[in-house]
Residue, then its C-alpha position, 0 to 999 in steps of 0.5 A: x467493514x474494515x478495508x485493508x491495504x493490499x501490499x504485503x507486509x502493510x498493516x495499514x486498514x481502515x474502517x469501522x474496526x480498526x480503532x486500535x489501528x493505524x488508519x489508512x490516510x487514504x486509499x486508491x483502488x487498482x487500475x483494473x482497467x489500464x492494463x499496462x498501469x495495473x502490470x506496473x502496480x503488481x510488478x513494484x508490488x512483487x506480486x506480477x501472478x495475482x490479479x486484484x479484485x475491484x474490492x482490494x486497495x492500496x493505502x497512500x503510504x506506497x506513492x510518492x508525494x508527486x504522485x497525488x494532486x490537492x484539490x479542495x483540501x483533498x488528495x487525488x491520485x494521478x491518472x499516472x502513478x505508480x506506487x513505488x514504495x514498498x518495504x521488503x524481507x531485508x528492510x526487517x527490524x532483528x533485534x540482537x539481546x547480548x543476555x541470550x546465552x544458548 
């Protein structure tokens, strides 16, 4: 089943379908029960009036490297972070033709 990353405007996803996808490097479940961490996630998240189910997930892209402990060869998320990376409406690619004559 192929998991998505929660963030808007993210087209990261993994999973079983998602061959022609750029995968997810990694996913961290929400802090669903550290109340004051979980109002940090959505408030950088933009979205402070949704509230996450157990299933939904944020991809590793939105954390910054001091973020993440390697142990083994593999990336845990501190009991600390907070995603702080995400992109917004003005980071949009416009893309100008000279040729368009309206």
């Amino acid at each position: 089943m192929p998991r998505y990353c929660a963030a808007t405007r993210c087209k990261n996803r993994g999973g079983q379908s998602s061959k022609d996808q750029r995968k997810l490097s990694s996913t961290r479940e929400f802090p669903l029960h550290d109340k004051e961490r979980l109002e940090k996630w959505l408030r950088n998240m933009k979205r402070d009036s949704w509230t996450p189910s157990k299933h939904q997930l944020l991809c590793s892209d939105h954390f910054t490297p001091d973020s993440l402990d390697v142990r083994w060869g593999i990336r845990y998320l501190k009991n600390t972070a907070v995603p702080t990376i995400f992109s917004s409406p003005d980071d949009e690619v416009i893309y100008f033709c000279p040729f368009l004559v309206l």
